[in-house]
Every structure is written in structure tokens, then in C-alpha cells.
C-alpha positions as CSV (number, residue, x, y, z in Angstrom):
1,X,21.6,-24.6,29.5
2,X,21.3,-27.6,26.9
3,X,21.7,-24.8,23.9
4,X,24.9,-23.6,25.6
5,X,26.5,-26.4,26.8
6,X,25.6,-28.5,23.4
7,X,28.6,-30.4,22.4
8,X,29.3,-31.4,26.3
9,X,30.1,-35.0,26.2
10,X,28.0,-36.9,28.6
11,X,24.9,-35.6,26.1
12,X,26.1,-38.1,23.0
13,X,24.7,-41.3,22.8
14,X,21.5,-40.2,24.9
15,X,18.5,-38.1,24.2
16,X,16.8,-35.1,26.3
17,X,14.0,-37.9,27.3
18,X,16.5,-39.6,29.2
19,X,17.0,-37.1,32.0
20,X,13.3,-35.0,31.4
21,X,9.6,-36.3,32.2
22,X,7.4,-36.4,29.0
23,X,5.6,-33.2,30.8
24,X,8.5,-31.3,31.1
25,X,10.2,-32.2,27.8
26,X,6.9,-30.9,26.2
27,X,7.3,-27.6,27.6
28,X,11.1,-27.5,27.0
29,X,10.3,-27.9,23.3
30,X,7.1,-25.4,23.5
31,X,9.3,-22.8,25.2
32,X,12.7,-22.6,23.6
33,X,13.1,-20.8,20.0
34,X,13.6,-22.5,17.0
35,X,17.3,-21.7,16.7
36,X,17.9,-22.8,20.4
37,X,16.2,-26.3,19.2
38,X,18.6,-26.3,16.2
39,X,21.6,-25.9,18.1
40,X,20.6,-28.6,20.3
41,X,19.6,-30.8,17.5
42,X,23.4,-30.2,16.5
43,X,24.7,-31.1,19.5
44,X,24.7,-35.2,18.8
45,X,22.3,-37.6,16.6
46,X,20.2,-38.5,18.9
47,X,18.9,-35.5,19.9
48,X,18.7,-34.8,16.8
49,X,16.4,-38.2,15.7
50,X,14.6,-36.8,18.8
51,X,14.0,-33.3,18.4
52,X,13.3,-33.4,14.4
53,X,9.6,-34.5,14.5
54,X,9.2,-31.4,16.5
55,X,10.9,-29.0,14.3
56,X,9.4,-30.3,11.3
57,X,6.0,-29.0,12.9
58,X,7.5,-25.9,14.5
59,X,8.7,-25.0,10.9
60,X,5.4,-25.9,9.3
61,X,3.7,-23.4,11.6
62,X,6.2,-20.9,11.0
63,X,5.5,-21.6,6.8
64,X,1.5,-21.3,7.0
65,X,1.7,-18.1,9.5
66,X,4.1,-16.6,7.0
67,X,2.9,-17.4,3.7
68,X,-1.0,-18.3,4.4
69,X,-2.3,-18.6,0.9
70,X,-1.9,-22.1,-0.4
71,X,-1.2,-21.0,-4.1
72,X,1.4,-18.4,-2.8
73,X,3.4,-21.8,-0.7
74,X,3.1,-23.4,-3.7
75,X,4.4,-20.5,-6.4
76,X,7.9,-20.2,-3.6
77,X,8.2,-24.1,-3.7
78,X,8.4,-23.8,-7.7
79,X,10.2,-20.7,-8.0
80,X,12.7,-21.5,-4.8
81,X,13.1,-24.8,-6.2
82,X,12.4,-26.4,-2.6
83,X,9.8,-28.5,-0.7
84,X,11.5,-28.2,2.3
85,X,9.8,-26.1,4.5
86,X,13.1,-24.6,7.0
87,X,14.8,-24.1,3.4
88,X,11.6,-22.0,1.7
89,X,11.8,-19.7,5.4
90,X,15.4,-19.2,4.9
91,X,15.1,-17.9,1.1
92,X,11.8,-16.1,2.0
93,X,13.7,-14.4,4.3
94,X,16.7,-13.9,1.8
95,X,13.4,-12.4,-0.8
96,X,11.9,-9.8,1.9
97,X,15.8,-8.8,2.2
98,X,15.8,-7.6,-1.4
99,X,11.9,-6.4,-1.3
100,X,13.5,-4.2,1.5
101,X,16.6,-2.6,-0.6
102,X,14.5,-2.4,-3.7
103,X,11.6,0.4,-2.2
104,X,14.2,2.0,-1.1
105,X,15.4,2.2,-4.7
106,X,12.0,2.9,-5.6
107,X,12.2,-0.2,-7.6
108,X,14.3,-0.8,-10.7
109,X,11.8,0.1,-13.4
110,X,9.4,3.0,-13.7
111,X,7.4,1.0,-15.2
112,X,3.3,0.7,-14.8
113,X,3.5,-2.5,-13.8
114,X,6.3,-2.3,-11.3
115,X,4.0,0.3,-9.7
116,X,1.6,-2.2,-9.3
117,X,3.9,-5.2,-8.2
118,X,5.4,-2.7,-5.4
119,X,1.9,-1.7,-4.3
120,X,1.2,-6.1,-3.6
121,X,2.7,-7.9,-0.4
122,X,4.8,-10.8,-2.1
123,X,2.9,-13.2,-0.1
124,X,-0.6,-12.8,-2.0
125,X,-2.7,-14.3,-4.3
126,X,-3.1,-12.0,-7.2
127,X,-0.8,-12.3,-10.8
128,X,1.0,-9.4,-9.7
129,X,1.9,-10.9,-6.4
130,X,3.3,-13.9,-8.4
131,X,5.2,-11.4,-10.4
132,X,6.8,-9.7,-7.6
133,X,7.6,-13.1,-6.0
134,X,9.7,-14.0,-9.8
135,X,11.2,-10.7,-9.8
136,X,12.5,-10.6,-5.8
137,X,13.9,-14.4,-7.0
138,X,14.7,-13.3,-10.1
139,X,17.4,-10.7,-8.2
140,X,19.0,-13.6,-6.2
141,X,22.0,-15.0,-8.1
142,X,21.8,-18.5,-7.1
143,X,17.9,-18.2,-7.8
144,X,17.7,-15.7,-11.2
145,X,18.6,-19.0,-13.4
146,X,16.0,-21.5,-11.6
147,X,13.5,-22.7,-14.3
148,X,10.6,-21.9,-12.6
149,X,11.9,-18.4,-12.2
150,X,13.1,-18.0,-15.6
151,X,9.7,-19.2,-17.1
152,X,8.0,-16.5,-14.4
153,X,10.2,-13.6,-15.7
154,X,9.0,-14.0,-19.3
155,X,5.3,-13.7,-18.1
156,X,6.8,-10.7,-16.3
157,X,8.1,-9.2,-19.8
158,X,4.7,-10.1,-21.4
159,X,2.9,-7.9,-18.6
160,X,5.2,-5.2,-19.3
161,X,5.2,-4.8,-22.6
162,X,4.1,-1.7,-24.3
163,X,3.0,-2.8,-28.0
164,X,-0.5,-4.8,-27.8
165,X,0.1,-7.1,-30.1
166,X,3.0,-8.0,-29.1
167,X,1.9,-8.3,-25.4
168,X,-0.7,-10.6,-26.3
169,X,1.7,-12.7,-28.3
170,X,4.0,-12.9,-25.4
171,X,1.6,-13.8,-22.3
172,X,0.3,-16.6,-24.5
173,X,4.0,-18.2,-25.5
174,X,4.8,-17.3,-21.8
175,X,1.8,-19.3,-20.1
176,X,1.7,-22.2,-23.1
177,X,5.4,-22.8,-21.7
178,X,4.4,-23.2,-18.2
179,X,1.5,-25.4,-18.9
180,X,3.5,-27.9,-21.0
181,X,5.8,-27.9,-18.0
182,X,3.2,-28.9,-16.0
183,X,2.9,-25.7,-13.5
184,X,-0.6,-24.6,-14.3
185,X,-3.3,-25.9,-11.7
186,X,-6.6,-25.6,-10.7
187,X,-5.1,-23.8,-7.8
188,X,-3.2,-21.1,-9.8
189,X,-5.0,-20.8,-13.1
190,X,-6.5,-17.2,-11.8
191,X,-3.2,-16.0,-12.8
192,X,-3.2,-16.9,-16.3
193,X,-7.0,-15.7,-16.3
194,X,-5.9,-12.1,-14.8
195,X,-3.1,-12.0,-17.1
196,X,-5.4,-12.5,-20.4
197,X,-7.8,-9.7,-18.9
198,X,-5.1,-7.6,-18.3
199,X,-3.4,-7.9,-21.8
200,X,-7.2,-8.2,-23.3
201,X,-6.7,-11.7,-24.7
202,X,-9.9,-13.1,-23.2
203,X,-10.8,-14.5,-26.6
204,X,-8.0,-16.6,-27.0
205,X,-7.1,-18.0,-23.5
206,X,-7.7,-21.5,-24.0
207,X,-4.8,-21.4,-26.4
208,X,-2.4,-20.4,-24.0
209,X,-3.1,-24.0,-22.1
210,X,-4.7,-26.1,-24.2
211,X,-1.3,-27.5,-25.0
212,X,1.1,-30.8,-25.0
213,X,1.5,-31.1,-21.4
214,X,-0.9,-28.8,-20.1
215,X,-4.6,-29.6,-19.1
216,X,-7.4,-31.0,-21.1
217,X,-10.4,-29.2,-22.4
218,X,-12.2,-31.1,-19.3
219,X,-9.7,-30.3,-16.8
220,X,-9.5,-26.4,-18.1
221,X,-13.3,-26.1,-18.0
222,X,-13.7,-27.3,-14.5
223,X,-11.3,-25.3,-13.3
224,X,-12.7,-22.1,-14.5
225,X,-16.1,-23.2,-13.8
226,X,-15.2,-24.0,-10.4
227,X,-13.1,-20.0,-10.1
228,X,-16.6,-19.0,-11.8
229,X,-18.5,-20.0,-8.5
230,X,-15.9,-18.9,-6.2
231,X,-16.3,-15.1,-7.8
232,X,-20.0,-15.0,-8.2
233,X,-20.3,-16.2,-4.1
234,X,-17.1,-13.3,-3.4
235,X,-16.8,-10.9,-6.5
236,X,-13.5,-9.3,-5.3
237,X,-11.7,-12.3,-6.0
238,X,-11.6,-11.0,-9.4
239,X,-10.0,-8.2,-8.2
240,X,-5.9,-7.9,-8.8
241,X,-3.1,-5.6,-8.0
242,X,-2.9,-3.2,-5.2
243,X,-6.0,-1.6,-2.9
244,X,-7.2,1.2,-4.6
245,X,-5.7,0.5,-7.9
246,X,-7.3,-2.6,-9.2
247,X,-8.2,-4.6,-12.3
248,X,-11.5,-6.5,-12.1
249,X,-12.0,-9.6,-13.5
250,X,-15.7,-10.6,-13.6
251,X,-17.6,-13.7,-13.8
252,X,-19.1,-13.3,-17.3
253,X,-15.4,-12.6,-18.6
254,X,-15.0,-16.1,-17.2
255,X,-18.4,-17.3,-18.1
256,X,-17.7,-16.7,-21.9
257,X,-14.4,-18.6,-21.8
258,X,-16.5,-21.8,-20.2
259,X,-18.8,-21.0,-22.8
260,X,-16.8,-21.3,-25.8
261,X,-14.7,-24.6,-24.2
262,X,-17.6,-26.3,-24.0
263,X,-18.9,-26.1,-27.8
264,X,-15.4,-27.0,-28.6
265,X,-15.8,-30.4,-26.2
């Protein structure tokens, strides 16, 4: 009734507490959806000032149910260019829109590695996950120019290409890029790992980091020696791409990279 009725008059200038007990106001708020909430929030400012607290938590529920891996939340607040977390389920939604249309189209490229990315759910962990998150943005106009997803992409063309050299060359001007821009963490540096195991680039690694901006030897080393200790208690977190079709990162691959940063400390 307050949904339908929301722009009747005697509503502004009062809020839903003044005519419901703190009980039943509770319940109101448990009960109706999340668009009925908005359309009462829109119905005058102070239901709004009132009703916000509570949709900021419904909202945050509706993020972490959606999108339950924290490095995941954190790769769509970067490439989605938003914190907010109503905005990130809107262009979610508008990315599992074109993840819909595209396996229908079989995906744009016949590629190896678009195999793979359509084989992940968009919401995971793994590099390729990442990569099918940058490419669903990456089909969005008002997203394909972002920074974020722009820097993404060129890991994307790294992955994909064909000459070895080359590939190596590009994963390593691709990642130095996002670490001097500050978007390599403790929490995401798997990726970078997966993507020098993938492109077999172990060797060189650090120097896709260690770089103006990026982290230090210390920070680099901690965090692979802390993703060390998180493999050796669960091994198939070195696993990436899809079930069945997997590359495996190991702990000694990681191991020797610890290894070597540490002589050079």
C-alpha cells in the first residue's frame, strides 16, 4: 500500500516510524522487496533518510550472495569503476546480460583461451575468471574505455597471443602497467602468478611488479609466501580455468620465485 500510494501527500514531511511500531516497521522492511523499498524511499526525503540505512545492508547482502569471492568484488569495483554497491548489482546485471548473448554466439573468438574464459563463471577467482569479467566490460560501451578495463584487455591480448615470445613480452608490459597503477595486491597477485605459468615466464615474474608504483621486494615476497601456504594446506588453489580443463600452478613454481626474491633482498 505505501509502494503504491508513494507520492500521496500526507506521507511528506513524516517518516514510516511515525504511524508503525518499531516491531512492525522491522518486519515491513524484512518483508517487502528491494524495489518496493526504493519506490518508497522515492516517495519523500524522509523516508528516504529513514529507509537508506536499511537498503545499504539489503544491498550489501545482495553483493556478497552474488559475488562471494572478495578478490572477484574487488576486480568489478576496479573494472566497473564503482564502490557503490546498488551501482556494482545494476552493471553486474547489465555483464550477465552480455555473458547470456555471447554463448549464444558461441563467443566472439575461437580462440583457446576464449574456450577457457566461457568454461569459468564470471564471478570466480581464477585469471581467466578476471579475463572474462574485462571482456563482458570490455563489450559495454560506456564500460570498454574504463581504465581498469582497458589495462585488463591488454592482459587479455597477452593470454591470447600465439607467438611465445611475444606473449611473454606482453603479459609482463601488461601486469608492470597495473602494478605502477597501483591494482596489484596481496589479494589478487594469484592472477599475475597464473598468468606467468601459463605464458611460462616463471623466471622472470618479479619483473612484471617490481616496478615504480608497484610493491616492494618485501611486500612481493610475503605475498607469495603467504599464497605459498595457502596452496600447500589446499593444492587446488593452484588450479585455474574451467573443471576438467585446468592449469596447475604448484607450490614449488611459487617456492622458486620466493626463492630467488629473497637472494635479491
Amino acid at each position: 500500500l505505501v509502494a503504491t500510494h508513494a507520492a500521496w501527500r500526507p506521507w511528506h514531511g513524516r517518516t514510516l516510524s511515525d504511524y508503525l511500531s518499531p516491531a512492525v516497521l522491522s518486519s515491513l522492511e524484512q518483508f517487502l522487496s528491494s524495489q518496493s523499498l526504493s519506490r518508497i524511499q522515492e516517495s519523500s526525503p524522509n523516508l528516504a533518510a529513514e529507509l537508506t540505512p536499511f537498503m545499504n545492508l539489503r544491498r550489501h547482502d545482495e553483493w556478497t550472495v552474488a559475488v562471494s569471492i572478495a578478490c572477484a568484488r574487488q576486480h568489478f569495483e576496479e573494472i566497473l569503476n564503482s564502490d557503490n554497491e546498488g551501482t556494482l548489482l545494476c552493471r553486474r546485471r547489465c555483464l550477465v546480460r552480455v555473458d547470456q548473448g555471447t554463448q549464444l554466439e558461441q563467443w566472439r573468438t575461437p580462440t583457446a583461451v576464449a574456450r577457457l574464459m566461457n568454461g569459468v563463471s564470471m564471478d570466480g577467482s581464477d585469471l581467466f575468471a578476471a579475463l572474462k569479467r574485462t571482456f563482458l566490460a570490455s563489450q559495454v560501451p560506456s564500460f570498454e574505455k574504463l581504465p581498469a578495463v582497458v589495462y585488463w584487455m591488454h592482459v587479455l591480448g597477452a593470454i591470447e597471443e600465439q607467438d611465445p615470445v611475444q606473449s611473454k613480452l606482453l603479459a609482463a608490459e601488461a601486469f608492470s602497467t597495473l602494478a605502477s597503477d597501483g591494482q596489484i595486491s596481496e589479494g589478487n597477485v594469484h592472477w599475475a602468478v597464473q598468468a606467468a605459468h601459463f605464458v611460462d615466464d616463471l623466471d622472470n615474474f618479479s619483473g612484471w611488479l617490481l616496478v615504480e608504483g608497484g610493491p616492494s621486494v618485501q611486500e612481493l615476497t610475503a605475498w607469495l609466501a603467504g599464497l605459498d601456504s595457502c596452496m600447500g594446506a589446499s593444492p587446488n588453489l593452484g588450479r585455474y580455468g574451467p573443471a576438467g580443463d585446468t592449469s596447475q600452478l604448484r607450490s614449488r613454481h611459487i617456492r622458486k620465485v620466493v626463492e630467488k626474491l629473497r637472494k635479491s633482498c
